[in-house]
C-alpha positions as CSV (number, residue, x, y, z in Angstrom):
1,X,20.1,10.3,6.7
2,X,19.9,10.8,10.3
3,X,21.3,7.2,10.9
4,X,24.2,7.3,8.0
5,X,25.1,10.8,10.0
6,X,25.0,10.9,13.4
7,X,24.9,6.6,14.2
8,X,29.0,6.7,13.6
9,X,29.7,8.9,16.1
10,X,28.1,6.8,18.9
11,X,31.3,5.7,20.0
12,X,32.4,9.0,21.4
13,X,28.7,9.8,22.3
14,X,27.2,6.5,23.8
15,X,23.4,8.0,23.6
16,X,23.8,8.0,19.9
17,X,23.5,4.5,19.5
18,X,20.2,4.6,19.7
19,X,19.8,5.2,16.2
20,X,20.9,1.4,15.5
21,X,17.8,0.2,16.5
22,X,15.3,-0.5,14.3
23,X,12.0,0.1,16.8
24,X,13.2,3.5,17.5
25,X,13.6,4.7,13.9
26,X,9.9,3.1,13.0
27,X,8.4,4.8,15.8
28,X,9.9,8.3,14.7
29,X,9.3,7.4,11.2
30,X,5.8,7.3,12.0
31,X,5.3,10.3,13.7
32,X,7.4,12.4,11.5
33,X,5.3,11.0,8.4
34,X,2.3,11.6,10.3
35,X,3.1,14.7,11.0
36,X,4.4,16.1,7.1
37,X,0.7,15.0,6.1
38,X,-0.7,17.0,9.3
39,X,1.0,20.3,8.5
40,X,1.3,20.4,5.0
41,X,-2.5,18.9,4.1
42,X,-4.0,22.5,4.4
43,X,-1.4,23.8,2.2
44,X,-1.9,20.7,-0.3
45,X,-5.9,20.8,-0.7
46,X,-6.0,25.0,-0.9
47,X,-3.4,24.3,-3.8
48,X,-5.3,21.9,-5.4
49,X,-8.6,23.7,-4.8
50,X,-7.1,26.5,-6.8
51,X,-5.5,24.3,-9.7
52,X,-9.3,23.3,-10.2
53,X,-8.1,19.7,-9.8
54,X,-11.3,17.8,-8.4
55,X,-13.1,14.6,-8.1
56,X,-14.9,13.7,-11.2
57,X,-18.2,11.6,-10.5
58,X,-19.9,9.2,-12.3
59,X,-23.7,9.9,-12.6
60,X,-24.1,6.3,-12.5
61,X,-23.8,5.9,-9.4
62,X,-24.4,6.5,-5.8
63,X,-26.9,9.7,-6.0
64,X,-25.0,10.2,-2.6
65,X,-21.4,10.7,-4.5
66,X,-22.8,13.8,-6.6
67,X,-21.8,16.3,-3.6
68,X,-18.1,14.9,-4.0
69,X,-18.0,16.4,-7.4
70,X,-14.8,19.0,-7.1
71,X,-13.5,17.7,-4.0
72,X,-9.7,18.3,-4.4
73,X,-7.7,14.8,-5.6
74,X,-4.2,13.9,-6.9
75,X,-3.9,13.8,-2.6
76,X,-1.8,11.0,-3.1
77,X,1.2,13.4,-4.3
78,X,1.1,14.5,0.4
79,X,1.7,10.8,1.0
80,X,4.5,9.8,-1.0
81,X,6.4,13.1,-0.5
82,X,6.0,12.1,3.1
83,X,7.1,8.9,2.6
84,X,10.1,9.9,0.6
85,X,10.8,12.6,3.1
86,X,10.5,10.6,6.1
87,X,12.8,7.7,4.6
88,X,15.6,9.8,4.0
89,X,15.8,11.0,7.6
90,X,15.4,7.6,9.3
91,X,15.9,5.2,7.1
92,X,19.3,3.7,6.5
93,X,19.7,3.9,2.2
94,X,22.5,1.8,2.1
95,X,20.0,-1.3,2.6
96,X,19.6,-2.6,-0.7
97,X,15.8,-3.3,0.1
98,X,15.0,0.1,1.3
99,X,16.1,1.6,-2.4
100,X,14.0,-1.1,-4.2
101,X,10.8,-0.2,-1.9
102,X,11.8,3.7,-2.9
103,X,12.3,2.6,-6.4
104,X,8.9,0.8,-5.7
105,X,7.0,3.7,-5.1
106,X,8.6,6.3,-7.3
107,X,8.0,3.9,-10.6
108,X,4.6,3.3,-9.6
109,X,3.7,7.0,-8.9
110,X,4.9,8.0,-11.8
111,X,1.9,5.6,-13.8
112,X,-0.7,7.2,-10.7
113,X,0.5,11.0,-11.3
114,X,0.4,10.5,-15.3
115,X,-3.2,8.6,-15.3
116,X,-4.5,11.8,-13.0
117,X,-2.5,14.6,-14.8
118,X,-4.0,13.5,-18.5
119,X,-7.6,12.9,-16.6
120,X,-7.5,16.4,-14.3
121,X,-5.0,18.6,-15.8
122,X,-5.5,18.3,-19.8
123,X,-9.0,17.2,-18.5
124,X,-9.8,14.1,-20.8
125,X,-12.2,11.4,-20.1
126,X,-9.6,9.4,-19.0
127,X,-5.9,8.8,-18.2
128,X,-4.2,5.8,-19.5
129,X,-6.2,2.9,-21.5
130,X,-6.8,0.0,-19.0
131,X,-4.2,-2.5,-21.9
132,X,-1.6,0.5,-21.6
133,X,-1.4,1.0,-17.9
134,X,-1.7,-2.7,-17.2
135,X,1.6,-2.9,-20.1
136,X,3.4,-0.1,-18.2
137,X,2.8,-2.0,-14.6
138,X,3.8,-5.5,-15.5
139,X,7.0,-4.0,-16.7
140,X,8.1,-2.1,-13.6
141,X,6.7,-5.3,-11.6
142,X,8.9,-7.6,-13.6
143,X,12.2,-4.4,-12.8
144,X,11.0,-4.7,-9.3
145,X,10.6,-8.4,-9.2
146,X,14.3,-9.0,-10.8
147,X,15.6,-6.8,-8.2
148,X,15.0,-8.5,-5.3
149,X,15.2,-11.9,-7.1
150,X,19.6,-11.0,-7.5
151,X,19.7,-9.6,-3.7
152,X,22.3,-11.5,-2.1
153,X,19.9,-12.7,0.9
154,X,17.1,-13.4,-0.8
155,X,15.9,-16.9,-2.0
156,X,13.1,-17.9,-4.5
157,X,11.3,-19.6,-2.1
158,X,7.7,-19.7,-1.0
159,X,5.8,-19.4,3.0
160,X,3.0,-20.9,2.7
161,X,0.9,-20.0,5.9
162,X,0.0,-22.6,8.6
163,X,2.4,-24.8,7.1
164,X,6.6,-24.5,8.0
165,X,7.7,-27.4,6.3
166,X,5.9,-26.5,2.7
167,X,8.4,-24.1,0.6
168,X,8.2,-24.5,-2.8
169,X,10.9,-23.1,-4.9
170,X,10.0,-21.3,-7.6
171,X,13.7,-20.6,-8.8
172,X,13.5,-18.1,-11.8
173,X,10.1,-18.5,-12.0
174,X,9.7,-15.9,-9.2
175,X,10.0,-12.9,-11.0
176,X,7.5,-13.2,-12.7
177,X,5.5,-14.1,-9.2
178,X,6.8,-11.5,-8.0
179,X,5.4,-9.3,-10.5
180,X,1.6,-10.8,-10.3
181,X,1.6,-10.3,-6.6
182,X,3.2,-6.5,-7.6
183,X,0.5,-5.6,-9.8
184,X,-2.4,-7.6,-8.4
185,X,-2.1,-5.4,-4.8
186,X,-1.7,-2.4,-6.8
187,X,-4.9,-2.5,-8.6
188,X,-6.7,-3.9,-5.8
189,X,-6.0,-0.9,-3.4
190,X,-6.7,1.2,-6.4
191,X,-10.1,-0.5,-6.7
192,X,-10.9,-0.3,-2.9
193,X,-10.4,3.9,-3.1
194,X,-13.9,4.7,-3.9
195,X,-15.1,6.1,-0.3
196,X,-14.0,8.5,2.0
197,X,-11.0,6.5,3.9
198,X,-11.7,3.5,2.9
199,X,-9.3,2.4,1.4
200,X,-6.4,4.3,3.5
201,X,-8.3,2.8,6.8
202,X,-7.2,-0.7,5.6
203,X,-3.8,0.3,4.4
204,X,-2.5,1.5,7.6
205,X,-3.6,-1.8,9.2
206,X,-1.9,-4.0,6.6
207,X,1.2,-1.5,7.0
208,X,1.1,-1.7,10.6
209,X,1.0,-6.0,10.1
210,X,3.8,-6.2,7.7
211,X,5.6,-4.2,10.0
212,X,5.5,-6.8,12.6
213,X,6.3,-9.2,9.8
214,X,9.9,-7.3,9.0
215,X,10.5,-6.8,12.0
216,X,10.9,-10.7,13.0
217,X,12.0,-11.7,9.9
218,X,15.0,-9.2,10.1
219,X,15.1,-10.6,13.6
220,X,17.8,-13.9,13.7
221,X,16.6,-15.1,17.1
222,X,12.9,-14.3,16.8
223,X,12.9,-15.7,13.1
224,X,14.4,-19.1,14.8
225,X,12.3,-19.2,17.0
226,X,9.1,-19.0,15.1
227,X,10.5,-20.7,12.4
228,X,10.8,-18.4,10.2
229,X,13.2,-17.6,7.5
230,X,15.4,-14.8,8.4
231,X,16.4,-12.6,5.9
232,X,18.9,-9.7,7.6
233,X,18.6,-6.8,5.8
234,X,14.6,-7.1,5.8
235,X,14.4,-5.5,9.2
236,X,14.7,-1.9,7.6
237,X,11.5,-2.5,6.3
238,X,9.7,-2.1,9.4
239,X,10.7,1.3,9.1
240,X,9.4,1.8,6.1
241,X,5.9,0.1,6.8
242,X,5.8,2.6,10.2
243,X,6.4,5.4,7.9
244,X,3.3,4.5,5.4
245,X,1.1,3.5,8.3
246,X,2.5,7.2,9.8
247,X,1.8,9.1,6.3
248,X,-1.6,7.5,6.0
249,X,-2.9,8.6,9.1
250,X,-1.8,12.1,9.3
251,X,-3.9,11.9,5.3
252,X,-6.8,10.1,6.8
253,X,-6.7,13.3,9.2
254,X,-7.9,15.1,5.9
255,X,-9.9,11.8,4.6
256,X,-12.0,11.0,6.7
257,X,-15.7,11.5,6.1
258,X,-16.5,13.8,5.1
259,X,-13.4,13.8,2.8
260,X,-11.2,17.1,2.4
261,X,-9.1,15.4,-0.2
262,X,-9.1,12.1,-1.9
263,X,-5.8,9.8,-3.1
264,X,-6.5,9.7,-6.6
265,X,-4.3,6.6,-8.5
266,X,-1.0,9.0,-7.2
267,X,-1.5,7.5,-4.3
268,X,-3.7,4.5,-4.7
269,X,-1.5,2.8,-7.4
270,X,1.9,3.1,-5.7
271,X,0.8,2.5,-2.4
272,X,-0.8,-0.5,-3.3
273,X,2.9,-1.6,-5.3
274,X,4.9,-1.4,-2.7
275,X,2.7,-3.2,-0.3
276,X,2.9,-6.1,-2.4
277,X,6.9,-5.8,-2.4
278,X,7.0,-5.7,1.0
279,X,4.8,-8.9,1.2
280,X,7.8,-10.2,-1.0
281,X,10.5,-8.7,0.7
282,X,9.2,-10.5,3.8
283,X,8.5,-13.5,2.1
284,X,5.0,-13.1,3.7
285,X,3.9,-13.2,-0.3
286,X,0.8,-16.1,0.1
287,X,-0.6,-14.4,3.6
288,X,-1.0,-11.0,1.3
289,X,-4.4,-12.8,0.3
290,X,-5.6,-12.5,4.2
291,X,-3.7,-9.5,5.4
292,X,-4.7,-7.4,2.5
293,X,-8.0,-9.4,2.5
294,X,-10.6,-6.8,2.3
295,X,-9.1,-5.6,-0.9
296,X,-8.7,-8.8,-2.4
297,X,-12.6,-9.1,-2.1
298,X,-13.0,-5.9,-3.6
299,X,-11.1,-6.7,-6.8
300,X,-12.6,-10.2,-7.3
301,X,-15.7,-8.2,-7.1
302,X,-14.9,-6.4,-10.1
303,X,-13.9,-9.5,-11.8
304,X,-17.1,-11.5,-11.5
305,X,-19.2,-8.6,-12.0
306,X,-17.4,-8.2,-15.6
307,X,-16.9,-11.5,-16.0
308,X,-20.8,-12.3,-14.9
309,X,-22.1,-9.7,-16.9
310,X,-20.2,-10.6,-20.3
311,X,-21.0,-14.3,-19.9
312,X,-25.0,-13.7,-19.4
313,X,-24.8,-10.7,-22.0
314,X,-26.2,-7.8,-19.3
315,X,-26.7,-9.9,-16.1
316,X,-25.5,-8.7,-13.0
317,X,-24.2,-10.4,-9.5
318,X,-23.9,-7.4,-7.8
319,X,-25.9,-4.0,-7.6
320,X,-22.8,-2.4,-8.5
321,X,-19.2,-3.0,-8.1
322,X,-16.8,-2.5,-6.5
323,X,-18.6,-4.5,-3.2
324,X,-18.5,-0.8,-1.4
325,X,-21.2,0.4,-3.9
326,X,-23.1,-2.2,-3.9
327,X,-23.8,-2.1,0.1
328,X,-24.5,1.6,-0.7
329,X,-27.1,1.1,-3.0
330,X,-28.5,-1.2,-1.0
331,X,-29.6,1.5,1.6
332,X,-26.2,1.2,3.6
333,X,-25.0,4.9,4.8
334,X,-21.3,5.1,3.2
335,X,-20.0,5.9,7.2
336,X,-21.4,2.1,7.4
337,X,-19.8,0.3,5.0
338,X,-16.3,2.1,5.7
339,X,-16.4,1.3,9.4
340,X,-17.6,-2.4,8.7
341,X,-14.8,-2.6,6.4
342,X,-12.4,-1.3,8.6
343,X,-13.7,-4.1,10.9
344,X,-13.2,-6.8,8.4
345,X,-9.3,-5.2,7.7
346,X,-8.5,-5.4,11.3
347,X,-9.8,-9.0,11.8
348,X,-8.2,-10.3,8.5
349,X,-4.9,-8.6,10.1
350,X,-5.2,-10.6,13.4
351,X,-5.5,-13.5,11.8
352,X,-2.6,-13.2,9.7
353,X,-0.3,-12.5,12.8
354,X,-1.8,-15.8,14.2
355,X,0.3,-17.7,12.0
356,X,3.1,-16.4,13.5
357,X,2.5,-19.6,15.8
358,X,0.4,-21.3,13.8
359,X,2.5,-23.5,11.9
């Protein structure tokens, strides 16, 4: 908003041009999503506290989670209204990739708010069934995918990291790509929210990466020059990126151990979709796998404990999945395993940005 209204007047006042560039709006982004979590948090968690919408613990596992029962959730509602918010001042809407990421996040926050209204407001055992929110998912990845599959600037090819001269088209076919990729991250961050800030610790540094990411891809003579493929309009979505990295700080604020407030799948679920359209967007698609590494593991976890367990009729690989619990229950303090993941997330993310010049 801020941009569409006040960047055409910088030719009759020069310091107005600032607006044009990209760094400055990310930077501002960020701090003005950080700080719409910051103030309104308080106001968020009394409201919720008073709605009687809390965390619902399984007595199955970690004795240590019993004294989270009640904690206020449904948090994620603070981040995407800061997200939303935050776009609109600094983001320019007439890029056609900004309104898909929006898009993004709205259709996906719809399935997060429904699966926690049905489970914390009408107060049944569960929201969706796993086939009908896994139905409703592939669809809006499949919207999403076709989306940016007809932008003008976008091509069906893939980056394969460490490797410039691999780029395998995938011509139609990458819609339905796009859609795996879509749905895959979304689940996995969902999977990875079970501990205070763990999963928004990891989130912010995979924002913060793909930020970079846009930022040289939208870039013509730093794309050349790493040999990358520029796409023009993608360098709008560092300011996006600085805007969720912004918004999950300011609700980490309220996150952190031990947590005020939890994400619930409002937040989990549509943050983790429009990471994985951004990896599109950015055509950074494959090196999702390592930036977003550490959730990755934490959904394959799931997978071969389920899969293990069906196949040896009871068996288990794990003490309990996902990997976060079963480092708890092996006598880990949860402050332990979040930092240590944290770690791993940070790491992962350096070595993504290595094949920057890797190649």
């Amino acid at each position: 908003m801020l941009y569409e209204f006040l960047y055409p007047y910088h030719v009759d006042f020069s310091f107005l041009n600032i607006f044009r560039y990209i760094t400055f709006r990310t930077i501002y982004g960020g701090l003005t999503a950080f700080l719409i979590c910051f103030l309104f948090g308080p106001f968020v968690i009394k409201k919720l506290t008073q709605m009687q919408i809390g965390q619902i613990i399984q007595t199955d596992g970690p004795k240590s989670h019993l004294g989270k029962q009640g904690t206020p959730t449904m948090g994620g509602i603070l981040i995407l209204f800061s997200v939303f918010m935050t776009t609109i001042i600094w983001g320019n809407l007439s890029n056609h990739y900004v309104n898909i990421l929006l898009l993004t996040l709205m259709l996906f926050g719809i399935i997060g708010f429904v699966d926690d209204y049905l489970m914390q407001i009408k107060k049944r055992n569960m929201g969706f069934s796993a086939k009908g929110k896994f139905l409703i998912q592939v669809l809006f990845g499949l919207i999403i995918g076709w989306l940016i599959y007809k932008c003008p600037d976008f091509n069906s090819t893939l980056t394969i990291p460490f490797f410039k001269d691999i780029s395998p088209d995938l011509g139609i076919f990458y819609i339905p790509f796009a859609c795996l990729v879509i749905v895959a991250t979304s689940n996995a961050v969902n999977l990875t929210d079970g501990l205070d800030g763990l999963a928004i610790g990891p989130y912010i540094v995979a924002s913060v990466t793909y930020m970079f990411f846009a930022y040289v891809t939208g870039h013509v003579q730093i794309a050349e020059y790493l040999h990358l493929r520029h796409i023009a309009s993608a360098g709008e979505i560092a300011v996006i990126c600085g805007t969720l990295a912004g918004a999950g700080l300011g609700f980490l604020w309220f996150n952190a151990h031990p947590a005020q407030i939890f994400m619930g799948d409002s937040g989990s679920i549509p943050l983790g979709g429009i990471l994985g359209t951004i990896a599109i967007i950015t055509k950074q698609e494959i090196l999702l796998l390592i930036v977003g590494g550490l959730f990755v593991i934490e959904a394959l976890s799931v997978i071969i404990q389920v899969s293990y367990f069906k196949l040896t009729k009871g068996k288990r690989i794990f003490r309990m999945a996902p990997l976060h619990h079963h480092f708890e229950l092996k006598g880990w303090h949860e402050s332990k395993v979040i930092v240590r993941f944290w770690i791993i997330s940070i790491t992962l993310a350096l070595l993504s940005l290595s094949t920057l010049k890797i190649r």
